[in-house]
C-alpha positions, 0 to 999 in steps of 0.5 A: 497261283490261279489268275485272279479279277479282284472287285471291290477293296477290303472291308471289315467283312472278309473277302469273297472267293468264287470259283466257277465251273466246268468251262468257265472263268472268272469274267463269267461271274463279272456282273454277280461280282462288282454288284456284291464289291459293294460291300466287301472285296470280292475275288473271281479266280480262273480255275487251273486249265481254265482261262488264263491260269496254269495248266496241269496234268492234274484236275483233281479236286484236292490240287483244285483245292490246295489252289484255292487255298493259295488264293485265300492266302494271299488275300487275308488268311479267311475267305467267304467262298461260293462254288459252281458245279465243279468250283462248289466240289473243289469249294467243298473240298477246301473247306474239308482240306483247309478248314480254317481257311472259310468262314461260310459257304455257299455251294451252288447246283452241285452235291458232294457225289459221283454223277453217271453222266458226262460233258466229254461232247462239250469238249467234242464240240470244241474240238470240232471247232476249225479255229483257222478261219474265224476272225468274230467269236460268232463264227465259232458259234455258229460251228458250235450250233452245227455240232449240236451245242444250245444256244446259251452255252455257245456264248458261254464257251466262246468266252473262253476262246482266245482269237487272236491265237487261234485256241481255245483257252481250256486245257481240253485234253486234261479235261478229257483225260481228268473227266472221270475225276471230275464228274466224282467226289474223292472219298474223304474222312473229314467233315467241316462244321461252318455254315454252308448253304447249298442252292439249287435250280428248281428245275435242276436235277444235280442235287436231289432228296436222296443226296442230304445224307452225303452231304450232311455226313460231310456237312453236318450244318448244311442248309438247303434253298432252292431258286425256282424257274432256273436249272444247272446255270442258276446265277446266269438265268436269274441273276438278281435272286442269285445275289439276293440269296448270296448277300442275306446268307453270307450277312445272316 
């Protein structure tokens, strides 16, 4: 089963699942998650070959599915769901796969479609990185800026590097090998009729006009809110808005 970081106890709401994206983890959404644990449980999980859950050959989006639905589960049989990036597509794919399994959904920055470009030199960066040597996670973060990483993401990648090991808490070379899948959307012959939200940054370009008719094919009750002033990484730049968003849609 996926590594879990669980906030909050039970409440008569149903518990809320979040599945991050590419590179991240379940400690990346920390703040967002105890501040929501004020009113139900909420459950953050590493995504497989990511932090300190199994890693696979496999990084398809129905197997990143079929794990989610392990979690939900094992913690009570329903799940409200929110996914990043590639979390939102695997959420997606769990509300598509395992129906019963989420009673709402908020999908953010993310568009049930294939995108041409790719993140391979994030994972060049990475690898580029010469791990003997660094005792401080700013070390590594300096190589990242010297292999061309922005500043905001070098932070965010050394969140998944294990010091003490010497390694990178990311199964890269699946990641590598699994990118073409990753940065697609398996053809499904499905659609789920729950509530779904799907929140975009103003500023971003990953869910445009021209994607409704995908995702309403897919999600024919698919609502559409946009969070001015921030881009992809939306609940990190305005955090704040990010909950607000989350609490009234969840509890309308």
């Amino acid at each position: 089963m996926l590594n879990m970081i669980t906030h909050g106890t039970p409440t008569d709401l149903p518990p809320l699942l979040i599945a991050h994206g590419l590179y991240g983890s379940a400690r990346n959404w920390g703040v967002i998650a105890k501040r929501i644990s004020d009113s139900r449980q909420v459950v953050a999980v590493d995504m497989r070959n990511h932090g300190d859950s199994p890693w696979s050959d496999s990084h398809s989006y129905p197997d990143l599915a079929d794990d989610l639905a392990e979690v939900v589960a094992h913690i009570g049989g329903v799940a409200d769901v929110v996914g990043h990036s590639m979390g939102g597509k695997a959420s997606m794919m769990l509300a598509l796969r395992h129906p019963d399994t989420v009673r709402k959904l908020v999908v953010a920055d993310i568009a049930p479609v294939n995108y041409t470009h790719t993140q391979m030199p994030f994972i060049d960066a990475m690898r580029g990185v010469d791990l003997n040597g660094i005792t401080r996670r700013a070390e590594a973060e300096t190589q990242l800026a010297d292999l061309g990483v922005e500043r905001a993401l070098q932070s965010f990648f050394t969140q998944s590097l294990d010091l003490p090991n010497k390694r990178w808490k990311l199964n890269l070379d699946t990641l590598a090998a699994e990118m073409p899948r990753i940065m697609g959307f398996p053809e499904i012959d499905s659609h789920w009729d729950g509530p779904v939200l799907f929140l975009s940054g103003g500023d971003s370009d990953y869910v445009l006009p021209e994607h409704r008719g995908a995702i309403r094919a897919l999600f024919p009750h698919a609502r559409f809110a946009k969070l001015p002033g921030t881009g992809h990484w939306l609940h990190a730049e305005k955090p704040r808005e990010f909950e607000a968003s989350l609490r009234n849609f969840l509890t309308a």
